[in-house]
N, C-alpha and C positions, 0 to 999 in steps of 0.2 A: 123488707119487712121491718116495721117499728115495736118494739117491745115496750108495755107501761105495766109497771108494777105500782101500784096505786089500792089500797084496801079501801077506799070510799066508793063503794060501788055507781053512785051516781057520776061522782067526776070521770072515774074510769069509761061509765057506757059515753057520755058528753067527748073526753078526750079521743077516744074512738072512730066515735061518729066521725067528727070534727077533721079526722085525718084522713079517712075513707071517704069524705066528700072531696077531700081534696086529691084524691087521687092516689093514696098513699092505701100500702097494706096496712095493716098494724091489729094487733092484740096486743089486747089487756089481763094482767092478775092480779090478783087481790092477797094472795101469800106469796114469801120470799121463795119456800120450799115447790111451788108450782112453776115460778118463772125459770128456778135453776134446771126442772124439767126440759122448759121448752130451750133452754140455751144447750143443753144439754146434745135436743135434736135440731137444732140449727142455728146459726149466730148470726144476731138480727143485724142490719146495718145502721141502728140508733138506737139507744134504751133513754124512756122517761121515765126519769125514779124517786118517788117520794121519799121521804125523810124519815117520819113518823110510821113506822109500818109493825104488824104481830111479826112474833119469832125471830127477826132481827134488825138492827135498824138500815136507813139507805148510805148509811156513811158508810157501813158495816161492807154493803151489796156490794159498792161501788170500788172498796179497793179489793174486793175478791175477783171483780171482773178483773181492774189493774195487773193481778199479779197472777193469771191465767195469762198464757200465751196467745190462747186461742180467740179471748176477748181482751188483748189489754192494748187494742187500737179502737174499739169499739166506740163512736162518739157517745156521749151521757149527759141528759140536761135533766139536771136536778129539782124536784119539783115540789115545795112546800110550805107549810103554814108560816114554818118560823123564818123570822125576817130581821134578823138582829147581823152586826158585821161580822161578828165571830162565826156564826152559821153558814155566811156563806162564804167567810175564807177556809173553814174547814171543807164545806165538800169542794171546791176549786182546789184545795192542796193536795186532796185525796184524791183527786184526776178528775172533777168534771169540767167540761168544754163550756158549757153554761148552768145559771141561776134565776128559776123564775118562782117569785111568790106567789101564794093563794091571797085573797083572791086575783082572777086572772082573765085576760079577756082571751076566747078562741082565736082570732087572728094575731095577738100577738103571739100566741104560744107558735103559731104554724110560723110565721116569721120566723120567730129564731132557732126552729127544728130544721127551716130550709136554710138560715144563713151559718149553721152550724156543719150541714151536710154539704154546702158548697167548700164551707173552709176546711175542711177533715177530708173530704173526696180530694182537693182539688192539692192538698199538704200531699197524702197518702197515694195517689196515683189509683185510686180505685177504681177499678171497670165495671161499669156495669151495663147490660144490656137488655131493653126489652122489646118484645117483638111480640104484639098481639097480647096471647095467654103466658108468653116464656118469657121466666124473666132470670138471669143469668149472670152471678157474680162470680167471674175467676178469681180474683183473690182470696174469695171467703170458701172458696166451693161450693157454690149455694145456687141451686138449681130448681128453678118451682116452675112449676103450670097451673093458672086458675088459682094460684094460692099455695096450692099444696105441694111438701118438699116430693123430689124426684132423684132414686137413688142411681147413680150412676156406674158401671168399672170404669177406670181411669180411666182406660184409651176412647171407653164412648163420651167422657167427660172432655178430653183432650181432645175428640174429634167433633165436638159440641161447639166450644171453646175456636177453633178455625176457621170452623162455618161460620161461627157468630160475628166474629173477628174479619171476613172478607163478604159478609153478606149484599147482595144484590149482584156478585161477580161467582162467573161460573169457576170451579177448580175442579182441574183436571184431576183425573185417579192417580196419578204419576205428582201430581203438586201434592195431594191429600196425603198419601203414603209416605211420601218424603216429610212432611210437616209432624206426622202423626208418631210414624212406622220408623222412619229414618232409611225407607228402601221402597226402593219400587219393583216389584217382578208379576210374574201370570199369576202365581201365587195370593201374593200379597194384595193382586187387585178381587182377589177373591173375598180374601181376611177381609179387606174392605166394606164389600158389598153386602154382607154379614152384618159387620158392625152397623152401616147404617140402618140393616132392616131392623135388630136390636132396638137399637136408638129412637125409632118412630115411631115403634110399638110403646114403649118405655113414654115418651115424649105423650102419647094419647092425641089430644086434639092439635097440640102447636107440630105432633108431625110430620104434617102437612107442609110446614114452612120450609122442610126440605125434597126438594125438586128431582127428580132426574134426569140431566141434560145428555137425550141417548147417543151413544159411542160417543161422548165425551169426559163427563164425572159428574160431579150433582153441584146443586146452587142452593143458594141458604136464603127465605124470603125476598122484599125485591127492593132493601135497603132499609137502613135505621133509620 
């Protein structure tokens, strides 16, 4: 998910569109106090943040994110009117990855939100997985289907996380419990079969993508 805090409403709907064609989630806000909401309830895996913005500015946004643990690997490309050197050594000093003036063409802006998120995935070791409707970041914890976040308990998140991680290969109930559980018993093949029904219900439509391979364990879609 792409986060833009932008209070011009048209570049906002524009920046949007523009990333949703290309294949990308992303929402838009037009206040500071509404975006810290949605960070709030999930942490995006890139924020575009203007400069010029009501109630506080983006220099302001951007080392709030910095000095948050929970976003302060979060990539940031800076996004604004003013184009003087000072302006943009200040937000680069203040942690952004990149600097793109207004006015601005759509494909350059998608260029360097993708060569921003190959350099920052590929520094950060980020995982990320998507499989149809599910889309699944272990680092960040961030779990969605269709878009929308998906609240998990650990061990269904952990056992999410396996499946996703060994997808289109069958694991045994005995691999799964040892990976999850850290034991295997009659018991704990029980725990198991619990949590996956949990998990699919939870999951809605992607869970489907998990299988049950009988009198062996289950399988997770049929590869990335």
């Amino acid at each position: 998910m792409i986060y833009l805090l932008e209070d011009d409403e048209s570049i906002r709907k524009l920046v949007v569109y523009a990333l949703e064609s290309q294949g990308y989630e992303a929402e838009g806000f037009g206040l500071p106090s509404l975006f810290w909401t949605a960070i709030r309830r999930s942490v995006p895996c890139l924020v575009i943040l203007d400069v010029m913005l009501p109630e506080e500015d983006g220099i302001s946004v951007l080392k709030k994110l910095r000095r948050d643990g929970a976003t302060a690997e979060v990539p940031v490309v800076m996004l604004t009117a003013k184009n003087t050197e000072y302006d943009r050594v200040e937000g680069l000093d203040a942690g952004a990855d990149d600097y793109i003036s207004k006015p601005f063409g759509m494909m350059e802006l998608i260029a360097r939100i993708r060569a921003v998120l190959r350099r920052t995935q590929s520094a950060s070791g980020v995982r990320e997985y998507t499989f149809g409707p599910l889309y699944l970041c272990p680092e960040r914890h961030d779990v969605r289907v269709g878009g929308e976040s998906v609240t998990l308990t650990y061990k269904e998140f952990s056992l999410l996380c396996v499946l996703c991680e060994n997808a289109g290969s069958v694991m045994t109930r005995g691999m799964l419990m040892d990976k999850v559980w850290g034991f295997d018993s009659e018991f704990g093949n029980r725990t198991l079969d619990v949590h996956i029904r949990t998990l699919r219900a939870k999951l809605g439509a992607a869970g489907e993508l998990i299988t049950t391979v009988r009198g062996i364990g289950y399988k997770f879609g049929g590869g990335q």
